[in-house]
C-alpha positions in Angstrom: -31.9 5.2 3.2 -34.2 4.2 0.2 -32.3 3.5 -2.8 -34.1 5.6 -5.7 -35.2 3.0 -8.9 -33.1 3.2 -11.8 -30.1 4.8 -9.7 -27.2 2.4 -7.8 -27.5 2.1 -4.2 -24.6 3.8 -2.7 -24.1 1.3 0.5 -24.4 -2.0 -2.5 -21.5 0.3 -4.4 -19.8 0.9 -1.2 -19.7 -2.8 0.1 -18.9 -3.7 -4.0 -16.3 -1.5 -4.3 -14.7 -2.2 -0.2 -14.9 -6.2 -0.9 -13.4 -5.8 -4.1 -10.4 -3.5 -3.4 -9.8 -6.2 -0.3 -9.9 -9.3 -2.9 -7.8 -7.5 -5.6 -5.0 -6.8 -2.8 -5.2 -10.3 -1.3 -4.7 -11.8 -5.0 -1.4 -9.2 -5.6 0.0 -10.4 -2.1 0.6 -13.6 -3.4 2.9 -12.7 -5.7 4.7 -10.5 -2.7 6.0 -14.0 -1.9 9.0 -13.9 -4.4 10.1 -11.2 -2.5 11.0 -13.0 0.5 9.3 -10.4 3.1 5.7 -10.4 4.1 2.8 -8.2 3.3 3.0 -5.9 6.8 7.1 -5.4 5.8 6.6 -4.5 2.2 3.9 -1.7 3.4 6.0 0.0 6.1 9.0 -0.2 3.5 6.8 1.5 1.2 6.3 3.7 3.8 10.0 4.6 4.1 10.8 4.1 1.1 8.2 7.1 -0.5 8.0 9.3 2.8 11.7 9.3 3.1 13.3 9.4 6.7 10.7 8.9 8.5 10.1 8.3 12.6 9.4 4.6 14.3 6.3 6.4 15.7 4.9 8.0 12.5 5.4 5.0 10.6 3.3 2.9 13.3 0.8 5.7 13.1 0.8 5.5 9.3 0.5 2.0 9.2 -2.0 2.2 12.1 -0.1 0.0 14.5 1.2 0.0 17.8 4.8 0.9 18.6 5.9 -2.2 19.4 4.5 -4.4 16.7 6.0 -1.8 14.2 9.7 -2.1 16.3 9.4 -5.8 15.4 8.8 -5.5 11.8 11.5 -2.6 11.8 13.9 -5.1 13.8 13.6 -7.4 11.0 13.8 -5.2 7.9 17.1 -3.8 9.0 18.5 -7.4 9.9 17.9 -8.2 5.8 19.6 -4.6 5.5 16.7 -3.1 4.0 16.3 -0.2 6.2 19.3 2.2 8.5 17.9 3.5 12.1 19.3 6.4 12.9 18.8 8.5 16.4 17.7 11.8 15.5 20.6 14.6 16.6 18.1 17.0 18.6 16.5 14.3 20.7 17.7 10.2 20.9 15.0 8.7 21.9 13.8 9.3 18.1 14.8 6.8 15.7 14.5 7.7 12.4 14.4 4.9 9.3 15.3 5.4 5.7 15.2 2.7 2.9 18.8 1.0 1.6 19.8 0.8 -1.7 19.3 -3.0 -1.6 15.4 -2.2 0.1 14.9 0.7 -2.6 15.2 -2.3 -5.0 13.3 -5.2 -3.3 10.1 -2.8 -2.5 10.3 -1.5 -6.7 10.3 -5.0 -8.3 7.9 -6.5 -5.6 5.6 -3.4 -7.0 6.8 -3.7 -10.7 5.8 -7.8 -10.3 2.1 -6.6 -9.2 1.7 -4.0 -11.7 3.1 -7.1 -14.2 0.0 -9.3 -13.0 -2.3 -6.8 -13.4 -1.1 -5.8 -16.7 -0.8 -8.6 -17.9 -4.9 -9.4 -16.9 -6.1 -6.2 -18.3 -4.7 -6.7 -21.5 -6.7 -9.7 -22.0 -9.9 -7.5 -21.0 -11.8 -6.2 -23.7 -11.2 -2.7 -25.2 -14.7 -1.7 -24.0 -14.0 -3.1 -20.7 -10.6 -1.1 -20.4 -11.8 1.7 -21.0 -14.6 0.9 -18.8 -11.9 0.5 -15.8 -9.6 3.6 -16.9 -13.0 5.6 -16.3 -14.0 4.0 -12.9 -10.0 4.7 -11.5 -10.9 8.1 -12.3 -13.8 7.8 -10.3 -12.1 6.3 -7.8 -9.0 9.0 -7.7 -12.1 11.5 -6.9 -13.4 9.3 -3.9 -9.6 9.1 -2.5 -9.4 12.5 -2.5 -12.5 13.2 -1.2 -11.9 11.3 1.9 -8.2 12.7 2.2 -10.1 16.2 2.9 -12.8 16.1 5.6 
């Protein structure tokens, strides 16, 4: 596809905006470290944490993995008491997960340290260049959504 003069290329803005969202998380998951779990156990704890009780299976499907790499990062999550399995009554072979207290509060201050960072970066931005961002994240809540719905 020809780009059209004078207008942005969509595949430039679409490898732009994919490399950057990847570089942006990469530089957050650094300060994941002070939480003492890694980057693949803070996102299925997320997972639990927002979806409530949830199933072993979703939860590998959400975090598009299979079954058994999810068990292991469940297996250690609820050995630092983060997360409860529980079987489900109607059928055991379902386990179902739900966030502790204790993993409630390790997945909110690993995401109130990154929101810190990046506060903390934009407020040295320019006012031009804030408002700049606040308009492209609202340009970017419309292209969420607009992959969410086929």
């Amino acid at each position: 596809m020809k780009s059209i003069p004078g207008r942005p290329n969509p595949e430039k803005l679409a490898e732009q905006l994919h490399a950057s969202a990847i570089h942006l998380l990469r530089q957050l998951r650094r300060t994941d470290e002070a939480s003492g779990t890694t980057a693949s156990q803070l996102s299925a704890l997320s997972v639990i944490v927002f979806s409530g009780p949830i199933s072993l299976g979703k939860l590998a499907e959400i975090e598009q993995v299979r079954p058994p790499t999810m068990t292991r990062l469940i297996n250690a999550l609820e050995s630092d008491q983060l997360i409860l399995k529980t079987r489900s009554e109607h059928d055991a072979r379902i386990v179902h997960l739900s966030a502790t207290n204790k993993g409630r509060r390790l997945l909110l201050a690993a995401r109130m340290r990154r929101v810190r960072v990046l506060a903390d970066q934009i407020k040295k931005m320019s006012e031009l260049d804030q408002e700049n961002l606040a308009s492209a994240l609202s340009t970017i809540r419309k292209l969420i959504d607009s992959l969410r719905s086929p």
